[in-house]
Chimera marker file (.cmm) of the C-alpha trace (Angstrom):
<marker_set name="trace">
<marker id="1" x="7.606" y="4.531" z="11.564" r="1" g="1" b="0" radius="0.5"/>
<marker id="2" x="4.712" y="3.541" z="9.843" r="1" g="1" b="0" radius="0.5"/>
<marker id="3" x="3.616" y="0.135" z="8.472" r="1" g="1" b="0" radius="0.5"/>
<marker id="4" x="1.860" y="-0.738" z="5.281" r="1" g="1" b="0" radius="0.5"/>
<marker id="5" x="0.139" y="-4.085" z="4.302" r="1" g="1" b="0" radius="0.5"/>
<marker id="6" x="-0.627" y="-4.394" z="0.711" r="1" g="1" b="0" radius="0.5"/>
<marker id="7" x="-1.165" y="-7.241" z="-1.902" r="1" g="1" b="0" radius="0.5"/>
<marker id="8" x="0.383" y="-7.697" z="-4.752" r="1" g="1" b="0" radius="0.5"/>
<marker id="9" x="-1.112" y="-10.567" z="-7.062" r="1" g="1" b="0" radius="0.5"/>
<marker id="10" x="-2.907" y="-11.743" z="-4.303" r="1" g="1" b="0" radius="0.5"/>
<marker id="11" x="0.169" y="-12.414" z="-2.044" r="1" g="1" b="0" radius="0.5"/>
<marker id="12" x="0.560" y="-10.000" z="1.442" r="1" g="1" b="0" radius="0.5"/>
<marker id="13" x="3.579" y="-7.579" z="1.457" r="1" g="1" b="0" radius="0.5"/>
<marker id="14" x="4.939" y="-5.365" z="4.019" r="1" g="1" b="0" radius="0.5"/>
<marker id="15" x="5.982" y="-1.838" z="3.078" r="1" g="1" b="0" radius="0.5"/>
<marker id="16" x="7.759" y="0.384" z="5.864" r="1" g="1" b="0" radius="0.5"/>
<marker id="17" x="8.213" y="4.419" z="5.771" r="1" g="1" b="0" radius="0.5"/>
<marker id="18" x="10.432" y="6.015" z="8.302" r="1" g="1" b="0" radius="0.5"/>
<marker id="19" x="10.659" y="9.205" z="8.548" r="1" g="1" b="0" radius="0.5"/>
<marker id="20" x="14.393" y="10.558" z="8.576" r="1" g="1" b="0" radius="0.5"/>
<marker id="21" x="14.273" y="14.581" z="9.125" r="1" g="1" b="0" radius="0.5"/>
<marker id="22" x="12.952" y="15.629" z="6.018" r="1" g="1" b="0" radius="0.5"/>
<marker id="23" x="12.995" y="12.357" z="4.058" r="1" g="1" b="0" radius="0.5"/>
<marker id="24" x="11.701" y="8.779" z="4.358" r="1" g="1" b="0" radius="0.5"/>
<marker id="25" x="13.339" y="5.847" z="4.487" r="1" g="1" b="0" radius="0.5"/>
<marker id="26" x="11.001" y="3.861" z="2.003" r="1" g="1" b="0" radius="0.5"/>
<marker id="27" x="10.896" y="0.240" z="1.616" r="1" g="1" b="0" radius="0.5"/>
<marker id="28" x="8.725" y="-3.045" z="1.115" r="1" g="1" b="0" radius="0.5"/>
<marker id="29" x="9.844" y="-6.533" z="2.230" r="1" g="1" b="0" radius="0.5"/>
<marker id="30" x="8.332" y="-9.688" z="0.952" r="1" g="1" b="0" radius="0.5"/>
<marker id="31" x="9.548" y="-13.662" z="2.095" r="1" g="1" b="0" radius="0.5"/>
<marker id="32" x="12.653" y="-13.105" z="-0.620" r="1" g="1" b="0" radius="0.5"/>
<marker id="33" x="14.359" y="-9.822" z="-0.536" r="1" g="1" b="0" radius="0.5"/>
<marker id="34" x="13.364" y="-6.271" z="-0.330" r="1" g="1" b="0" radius="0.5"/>
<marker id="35" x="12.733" y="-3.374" z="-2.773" r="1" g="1" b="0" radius="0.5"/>
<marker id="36" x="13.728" y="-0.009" z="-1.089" r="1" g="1" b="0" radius="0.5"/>
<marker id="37" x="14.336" y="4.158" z="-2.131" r="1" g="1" b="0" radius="0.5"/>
<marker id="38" x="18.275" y="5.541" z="-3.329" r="1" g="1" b="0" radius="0.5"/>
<marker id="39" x="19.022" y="4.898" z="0.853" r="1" g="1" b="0" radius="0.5"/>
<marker id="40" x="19.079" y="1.544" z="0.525" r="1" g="1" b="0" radius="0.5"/>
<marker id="41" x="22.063" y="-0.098" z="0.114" r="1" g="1" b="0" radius="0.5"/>
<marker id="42" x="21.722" y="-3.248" z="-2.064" r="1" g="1" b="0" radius="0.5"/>
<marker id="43" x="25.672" y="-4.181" z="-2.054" r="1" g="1" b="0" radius="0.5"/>
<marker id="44" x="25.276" y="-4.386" z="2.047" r="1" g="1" b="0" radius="0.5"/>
<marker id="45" x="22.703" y="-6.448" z="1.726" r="1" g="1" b="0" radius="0.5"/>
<marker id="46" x="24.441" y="-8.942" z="-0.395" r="1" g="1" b="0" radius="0.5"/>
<marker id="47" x="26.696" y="-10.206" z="1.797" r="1" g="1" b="0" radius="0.5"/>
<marker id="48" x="23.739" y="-11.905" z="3.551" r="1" g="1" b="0" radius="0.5"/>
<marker id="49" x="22.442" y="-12.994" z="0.131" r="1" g="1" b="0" radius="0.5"/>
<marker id="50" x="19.183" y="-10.801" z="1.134" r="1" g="1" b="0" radius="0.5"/>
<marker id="51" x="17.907" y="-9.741" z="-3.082" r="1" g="1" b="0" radius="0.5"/>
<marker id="52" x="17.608" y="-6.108" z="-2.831" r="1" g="1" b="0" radius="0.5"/>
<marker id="53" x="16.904" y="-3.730" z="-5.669" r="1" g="1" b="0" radius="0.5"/>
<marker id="54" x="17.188" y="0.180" z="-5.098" r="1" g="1" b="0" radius="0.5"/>
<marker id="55" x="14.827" y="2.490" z="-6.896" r="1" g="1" b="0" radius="0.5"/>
<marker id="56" x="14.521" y="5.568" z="-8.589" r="1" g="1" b="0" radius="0.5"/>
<marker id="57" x="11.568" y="7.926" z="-8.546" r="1" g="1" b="0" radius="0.5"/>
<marker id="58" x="9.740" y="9.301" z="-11.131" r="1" g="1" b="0" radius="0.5"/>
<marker id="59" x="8.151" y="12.192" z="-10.406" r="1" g="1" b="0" radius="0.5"/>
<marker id="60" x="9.481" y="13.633" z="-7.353" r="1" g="1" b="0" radius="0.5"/>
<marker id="61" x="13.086" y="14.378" z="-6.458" r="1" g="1" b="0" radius="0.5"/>
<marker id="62" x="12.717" y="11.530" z="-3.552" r="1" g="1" b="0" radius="0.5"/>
<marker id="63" x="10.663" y="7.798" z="-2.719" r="1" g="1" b="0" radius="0.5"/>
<marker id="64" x="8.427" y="9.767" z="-0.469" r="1" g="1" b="0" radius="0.5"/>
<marker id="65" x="5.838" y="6.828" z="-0.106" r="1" g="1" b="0" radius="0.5"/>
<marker id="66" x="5.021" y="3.446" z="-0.837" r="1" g="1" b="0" radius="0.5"/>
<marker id="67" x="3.521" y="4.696" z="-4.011" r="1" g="1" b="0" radius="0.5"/>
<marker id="68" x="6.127" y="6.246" z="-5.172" r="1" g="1" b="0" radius="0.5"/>
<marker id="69" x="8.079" y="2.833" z="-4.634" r="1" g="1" b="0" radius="0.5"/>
<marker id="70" x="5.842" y="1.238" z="-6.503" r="1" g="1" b="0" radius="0.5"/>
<marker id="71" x="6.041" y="3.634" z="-9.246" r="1" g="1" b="0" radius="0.5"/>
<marker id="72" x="9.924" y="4.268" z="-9.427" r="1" g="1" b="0" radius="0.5"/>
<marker id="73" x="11.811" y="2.367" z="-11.819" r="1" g="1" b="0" radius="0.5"/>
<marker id="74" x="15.416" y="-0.067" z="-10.723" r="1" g="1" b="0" radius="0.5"/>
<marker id="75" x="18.202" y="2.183" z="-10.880" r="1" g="1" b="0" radius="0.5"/>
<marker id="76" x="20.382" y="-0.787" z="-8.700" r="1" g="1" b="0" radius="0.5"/>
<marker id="77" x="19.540" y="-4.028" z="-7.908" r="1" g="1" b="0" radius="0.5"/>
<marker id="78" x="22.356" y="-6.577" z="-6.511" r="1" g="1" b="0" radius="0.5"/>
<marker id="79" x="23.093" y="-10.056" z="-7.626" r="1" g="1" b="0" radius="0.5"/>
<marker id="80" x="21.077" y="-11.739" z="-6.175" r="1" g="1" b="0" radius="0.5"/>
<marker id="81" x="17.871" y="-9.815" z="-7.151" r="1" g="1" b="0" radius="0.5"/>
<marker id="82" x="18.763" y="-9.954" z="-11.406" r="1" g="1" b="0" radius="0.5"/>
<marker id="83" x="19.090" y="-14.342" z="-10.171" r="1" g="1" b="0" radius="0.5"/>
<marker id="84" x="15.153" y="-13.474" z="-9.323" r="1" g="1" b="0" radius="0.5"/>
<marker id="85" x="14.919" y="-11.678" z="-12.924" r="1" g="1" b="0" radius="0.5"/>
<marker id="86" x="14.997" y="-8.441" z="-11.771" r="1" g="1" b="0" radius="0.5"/>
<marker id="87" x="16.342" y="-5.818" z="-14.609" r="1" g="1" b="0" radius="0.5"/>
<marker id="88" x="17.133" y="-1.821" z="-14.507" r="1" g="1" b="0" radius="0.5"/>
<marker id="89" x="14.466" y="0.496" z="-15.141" r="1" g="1" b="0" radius="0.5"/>
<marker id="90" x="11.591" y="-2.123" z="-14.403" r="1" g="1" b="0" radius="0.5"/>
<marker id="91" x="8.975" y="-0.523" z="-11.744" r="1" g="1" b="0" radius="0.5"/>
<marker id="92" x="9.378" y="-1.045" z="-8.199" r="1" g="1" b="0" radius="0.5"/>
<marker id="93" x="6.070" y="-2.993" z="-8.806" r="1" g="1" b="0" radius="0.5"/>
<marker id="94" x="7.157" y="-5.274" z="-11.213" r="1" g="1" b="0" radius="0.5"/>
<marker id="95" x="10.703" y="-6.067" z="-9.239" r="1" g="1" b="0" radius="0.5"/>
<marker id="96" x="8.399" y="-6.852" z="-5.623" r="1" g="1" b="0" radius="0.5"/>
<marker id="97" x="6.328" y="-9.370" z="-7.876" r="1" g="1" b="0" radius="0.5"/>
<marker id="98" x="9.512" y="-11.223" z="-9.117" r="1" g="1" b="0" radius="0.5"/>
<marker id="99" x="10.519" y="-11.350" z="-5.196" r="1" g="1" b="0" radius="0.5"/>
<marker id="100" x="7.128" y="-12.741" z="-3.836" r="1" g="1" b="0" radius="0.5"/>
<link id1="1" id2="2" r="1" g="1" b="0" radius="0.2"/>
<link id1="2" id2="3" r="1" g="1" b="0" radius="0.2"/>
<link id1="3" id2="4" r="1" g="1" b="0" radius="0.2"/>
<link id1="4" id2="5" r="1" g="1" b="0" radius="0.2"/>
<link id1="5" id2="6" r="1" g="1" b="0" radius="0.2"/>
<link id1="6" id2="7" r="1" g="1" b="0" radius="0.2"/>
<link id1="7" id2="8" r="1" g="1" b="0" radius="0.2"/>
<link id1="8" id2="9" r="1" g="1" b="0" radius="0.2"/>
<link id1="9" id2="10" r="1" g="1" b="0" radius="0.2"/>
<link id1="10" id2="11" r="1" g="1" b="0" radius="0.2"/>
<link id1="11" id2="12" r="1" g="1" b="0" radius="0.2"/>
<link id1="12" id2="13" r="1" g="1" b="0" radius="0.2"/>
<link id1="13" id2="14" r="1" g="1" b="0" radius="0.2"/>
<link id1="14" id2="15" r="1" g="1" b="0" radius="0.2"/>
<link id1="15" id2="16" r="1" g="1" b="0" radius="0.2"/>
<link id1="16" id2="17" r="1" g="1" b="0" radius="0.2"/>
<link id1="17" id2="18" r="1" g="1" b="0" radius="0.2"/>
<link id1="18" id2="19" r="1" g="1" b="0" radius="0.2"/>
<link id1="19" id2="20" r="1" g="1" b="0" radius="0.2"/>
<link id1="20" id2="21" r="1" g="1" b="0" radius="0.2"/>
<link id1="21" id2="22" r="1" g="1" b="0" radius="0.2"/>
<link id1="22" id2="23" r="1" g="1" b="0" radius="0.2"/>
<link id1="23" id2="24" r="1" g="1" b="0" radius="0.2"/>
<link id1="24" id2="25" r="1" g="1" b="0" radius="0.2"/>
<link id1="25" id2="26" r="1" g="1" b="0" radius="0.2"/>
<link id1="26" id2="27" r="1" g="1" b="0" radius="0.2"/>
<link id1="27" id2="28" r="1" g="1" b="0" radius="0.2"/>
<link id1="28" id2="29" r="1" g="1" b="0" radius="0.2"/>
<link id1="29" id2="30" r="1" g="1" b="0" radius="0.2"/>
<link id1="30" id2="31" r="1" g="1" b="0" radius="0.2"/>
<link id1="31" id2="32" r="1" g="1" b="0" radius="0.2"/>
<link id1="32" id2="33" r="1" g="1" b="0" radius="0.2"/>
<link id1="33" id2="34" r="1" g="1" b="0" radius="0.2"/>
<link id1="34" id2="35" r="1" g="1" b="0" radius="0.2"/>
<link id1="35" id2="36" r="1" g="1" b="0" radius="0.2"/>
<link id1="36" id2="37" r="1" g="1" b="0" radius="0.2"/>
<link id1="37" id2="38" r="1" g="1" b="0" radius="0.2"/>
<link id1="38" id2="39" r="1" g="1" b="0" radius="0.2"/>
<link id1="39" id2="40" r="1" g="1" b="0" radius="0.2"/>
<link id1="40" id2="41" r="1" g="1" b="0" radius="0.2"/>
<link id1="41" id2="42" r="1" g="1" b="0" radius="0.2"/>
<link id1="42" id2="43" r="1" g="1" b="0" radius="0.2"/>
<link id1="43" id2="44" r="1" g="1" b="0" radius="0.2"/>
<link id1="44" id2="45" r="1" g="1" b="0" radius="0.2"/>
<link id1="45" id2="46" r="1" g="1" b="0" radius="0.2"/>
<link id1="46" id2="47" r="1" g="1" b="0" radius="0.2"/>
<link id1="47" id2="48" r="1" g="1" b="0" radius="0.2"/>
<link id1="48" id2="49" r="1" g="1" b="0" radius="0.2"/>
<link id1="49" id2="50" r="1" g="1" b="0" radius="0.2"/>
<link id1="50" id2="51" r="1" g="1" b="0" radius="0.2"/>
<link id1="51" id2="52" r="1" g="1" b="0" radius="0.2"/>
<link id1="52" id2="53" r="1" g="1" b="0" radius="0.2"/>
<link id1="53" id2="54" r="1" g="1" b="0" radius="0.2"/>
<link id1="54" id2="55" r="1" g="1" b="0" radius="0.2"/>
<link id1="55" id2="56" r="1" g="1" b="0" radius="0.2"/>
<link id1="56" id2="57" r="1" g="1" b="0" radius="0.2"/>
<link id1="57" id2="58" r="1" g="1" b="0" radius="0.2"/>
<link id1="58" id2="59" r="1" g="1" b="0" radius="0.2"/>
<link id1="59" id2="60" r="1" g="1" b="0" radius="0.2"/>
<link id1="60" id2="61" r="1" g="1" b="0" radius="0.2"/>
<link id1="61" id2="62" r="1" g="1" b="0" radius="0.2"/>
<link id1="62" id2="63" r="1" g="1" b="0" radius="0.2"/>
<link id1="63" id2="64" r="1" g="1" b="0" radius="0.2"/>
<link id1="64" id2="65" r="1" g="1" b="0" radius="0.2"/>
<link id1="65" id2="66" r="1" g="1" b="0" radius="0.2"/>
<link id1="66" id2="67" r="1" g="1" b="0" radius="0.2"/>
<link id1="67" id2="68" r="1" g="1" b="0" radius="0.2"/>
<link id1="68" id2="69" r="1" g="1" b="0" radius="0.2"/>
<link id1="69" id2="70" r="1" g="1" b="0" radius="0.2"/>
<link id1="70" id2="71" r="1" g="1" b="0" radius="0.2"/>
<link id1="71" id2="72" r="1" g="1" b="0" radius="0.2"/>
<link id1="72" id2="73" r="1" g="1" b="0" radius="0.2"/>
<link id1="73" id2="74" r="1" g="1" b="0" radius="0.2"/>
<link id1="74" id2="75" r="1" g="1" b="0" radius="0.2"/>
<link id1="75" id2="76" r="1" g="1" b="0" radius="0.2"/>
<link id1="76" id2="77" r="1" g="1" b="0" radius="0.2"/>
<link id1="77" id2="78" r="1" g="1" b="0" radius="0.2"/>
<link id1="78" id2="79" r="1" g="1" b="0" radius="0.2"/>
<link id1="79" id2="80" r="1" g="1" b="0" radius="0.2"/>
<link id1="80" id2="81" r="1" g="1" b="0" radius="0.2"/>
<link id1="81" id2="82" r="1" g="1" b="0" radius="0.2"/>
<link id1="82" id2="83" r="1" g="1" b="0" radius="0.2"/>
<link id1="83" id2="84" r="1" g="1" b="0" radius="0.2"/>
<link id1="84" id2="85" r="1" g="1" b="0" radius="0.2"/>
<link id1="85" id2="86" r="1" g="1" b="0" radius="0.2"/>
<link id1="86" id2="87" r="1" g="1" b="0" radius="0.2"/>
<link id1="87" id2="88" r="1" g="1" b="0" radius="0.2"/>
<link id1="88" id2="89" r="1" g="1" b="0" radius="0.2"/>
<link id1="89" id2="90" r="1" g="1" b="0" radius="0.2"/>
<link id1="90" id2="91" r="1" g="1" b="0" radius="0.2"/>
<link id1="91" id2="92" r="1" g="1" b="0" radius="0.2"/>
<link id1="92" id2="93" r="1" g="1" b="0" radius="0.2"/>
<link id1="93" id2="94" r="1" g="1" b="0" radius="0.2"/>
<link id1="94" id2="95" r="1" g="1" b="0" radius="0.2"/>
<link id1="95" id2="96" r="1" g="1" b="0" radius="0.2"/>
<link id1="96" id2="97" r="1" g="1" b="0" radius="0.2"/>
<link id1="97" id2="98" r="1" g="1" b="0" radius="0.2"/>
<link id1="98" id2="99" r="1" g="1" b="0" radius="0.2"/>
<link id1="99" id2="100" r="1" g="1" b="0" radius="0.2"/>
</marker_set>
């Protein structure tokens, strides 16, 4: 598993990539809720009114990195993440920012 510490507008987030056989387990958590790849599961993570927004890459067939996270657009994001303003086909950037 490997950890990543970045900032987004000036606030520290955690991003995590595990590697599953040959795919990662992508995601980034901030104070709020978490942004993750298509193995998250959002719904779950509702029931313990955690925001969580799944997202879709764009130009790879996977969320290989924490690039790529940033990159991808919302393909599902549960309740409570659209309370935080968080939309379909936003970037993963955009929908961590709204969760900081």
């Amino acid at each position: 598993m490997e950890e990543k510490k970045f900032s987004l507008d000036g606030r520290e987030v955690t991003g995590y990539i595990i590697p599953i056989g040959p795919v990662n387990l992508v995601f980034a958590q901030t104070n709020k809720g978490l942004v993750g790849c298509g193995a998250i599961d959002v719904i779950a993570l509702e029931k313990f009114k955690i925001p969580a927004v799944k997202v879709r890459p764009t130009t790879a067939d996977s969320v290989r990195n924490i690039d790529d996270l940033l990159k991808g657009v919302v393909a599902l994001a549960n309740s409570f993440a659209k309370e935080a303003g968080i939309v379909q086909d936003i970037s993963g950037e955009e929908a961590l920012k709204k969760l900081l």
